[in-house]
N, C-alpha and C positions, 0 to 999 in steps of 0.2 A: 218747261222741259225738266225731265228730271234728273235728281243729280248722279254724278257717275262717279268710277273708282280712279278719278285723274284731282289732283287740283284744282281749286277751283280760280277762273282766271275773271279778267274784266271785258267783257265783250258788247262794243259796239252793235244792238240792236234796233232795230224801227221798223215800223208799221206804213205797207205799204198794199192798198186795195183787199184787205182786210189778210192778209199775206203778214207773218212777222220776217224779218231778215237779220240775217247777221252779217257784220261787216270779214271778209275774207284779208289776211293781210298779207297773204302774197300772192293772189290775183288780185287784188285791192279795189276790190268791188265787195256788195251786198250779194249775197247765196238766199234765194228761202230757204229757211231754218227748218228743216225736216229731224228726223229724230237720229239719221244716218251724216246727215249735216253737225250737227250738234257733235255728236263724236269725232267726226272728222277735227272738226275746228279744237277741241278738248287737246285731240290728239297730236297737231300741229303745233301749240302750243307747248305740250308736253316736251317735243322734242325740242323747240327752240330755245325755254324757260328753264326746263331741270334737265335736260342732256347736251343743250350748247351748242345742239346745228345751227351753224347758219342758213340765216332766212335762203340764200343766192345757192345753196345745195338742195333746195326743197319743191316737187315741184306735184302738183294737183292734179289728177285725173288726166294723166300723161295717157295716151293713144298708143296702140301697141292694135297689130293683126296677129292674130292664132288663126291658122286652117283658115285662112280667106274671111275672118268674120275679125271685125274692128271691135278691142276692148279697150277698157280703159280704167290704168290703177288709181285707185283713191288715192295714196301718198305714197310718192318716189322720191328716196333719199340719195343723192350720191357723194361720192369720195373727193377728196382734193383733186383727183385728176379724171374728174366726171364718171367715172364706173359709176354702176348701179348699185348701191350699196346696204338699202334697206327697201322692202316693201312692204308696205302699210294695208289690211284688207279690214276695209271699217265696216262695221254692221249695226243696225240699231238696237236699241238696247233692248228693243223683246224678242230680237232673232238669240236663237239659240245657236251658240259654236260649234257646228259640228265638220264632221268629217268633212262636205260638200264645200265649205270653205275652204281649208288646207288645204284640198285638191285644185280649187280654183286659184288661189296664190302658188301653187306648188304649176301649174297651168303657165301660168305668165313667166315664172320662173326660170321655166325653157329656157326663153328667150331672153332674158333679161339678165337670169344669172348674179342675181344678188346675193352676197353674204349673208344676210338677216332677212328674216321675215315675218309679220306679225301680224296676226288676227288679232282683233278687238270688237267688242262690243259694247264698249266703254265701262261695263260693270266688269269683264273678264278680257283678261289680257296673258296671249298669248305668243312670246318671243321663243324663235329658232333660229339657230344660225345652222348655215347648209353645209354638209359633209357629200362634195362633190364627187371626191375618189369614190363611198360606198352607197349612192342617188340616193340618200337619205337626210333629215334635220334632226338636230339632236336639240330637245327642248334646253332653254335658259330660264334663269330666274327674273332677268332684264334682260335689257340690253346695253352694250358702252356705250358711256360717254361720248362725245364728240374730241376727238384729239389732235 
C-alpha cells in the first residue's frame, strides 16, 4: 500500500486466501486491506495516537438511513456525552476530493449533526467544523485535540 500524508503506524497484517488483511482495533477483527481500508485504519489511528480520542468514543461504519436508503459512515466520533461529534468520509487514495463527497458527508450530516467533519483521502485532508445558524462549514487547518 502506498504511503500517505498520516503518520506512519504499526499495523498488524496477514495473509489470508491470497487476500492481505489488516488487524481493525476497535472492531478487533482483520478488514481486507483495500486501498479505502488502509486510510480508514491511518485515520483511526490518527485520531487515537496524535489527537487523544479515546478508543470507547470511536466507532466504524456506523448505520444511519437517509430517504429510506441505509448508509453508513466510515468513522464516527463522539463527545463525552455521546453527541456525534466528528465525521470521518475516507476515500482512497486515487479518488480525487471533490465536491460529491462534501455533499455526501454534508448528506449524513442532517441527521447526525456533528461539530466536525472531514474528508480524506489519505494524501489530502480535509477539516470543517459546521456553522449551524448560517447551513454552512467553515474550512479548518486541523482539527482539536481530544479534551
Amino acid at each position: 500500500m502506498q504511503n500517505l500524508n498520516l503518520p506512519n503506524y504499526k499495523f498488524k497484517l496477514k495473509s489470508n486466501e491470497n487476500k492481505t488483511l489488516i488487524f481493525d482495533i476497535l472492531r478487533k477483527k482483520y478488514m481486507v486491506l483495500t486501498p479505502e481500508e488502509w486510510v480508514r485504519q491511518h485515520f483511526v489511528h490518527f485520531l487515537i495516537e496524535e489527537k487523544k480520542y479515546p478508543t470507547s468514543l470511536i466507532a466504524l461504519e456506523k448505520q444511519l438511513t437517509i430517504n429510506n436508503r441505509k448508509k453508513r459512515t466510515d468513522i464516527l466520533v463522539f463527545d463525552k456525552e455521546g453527541n456525534h461529534d466528528i465525521i470521518v468520509e475516507c476515500k482512497a487514495p486515487h479518488i480525487k476530493i471533490t465536491q460529491a463527497a462534501f455533499d455526501q458527508i454534508a448528506r449524513y450530516n442532517l441527521k447526525l449533526k456533528a461539530k466536525y467533519l472531514i474528508v480524506t483521502n489519505g494524501l489530502d485532508h480535509f477539516y470543517c467544523k459546521m456553522d449551524f445558524k448560517n447551513e454552512t462549514y467553515i474550512f479548518l487547518k486541523d482539527i482539536p485535540d481530544y479534551k
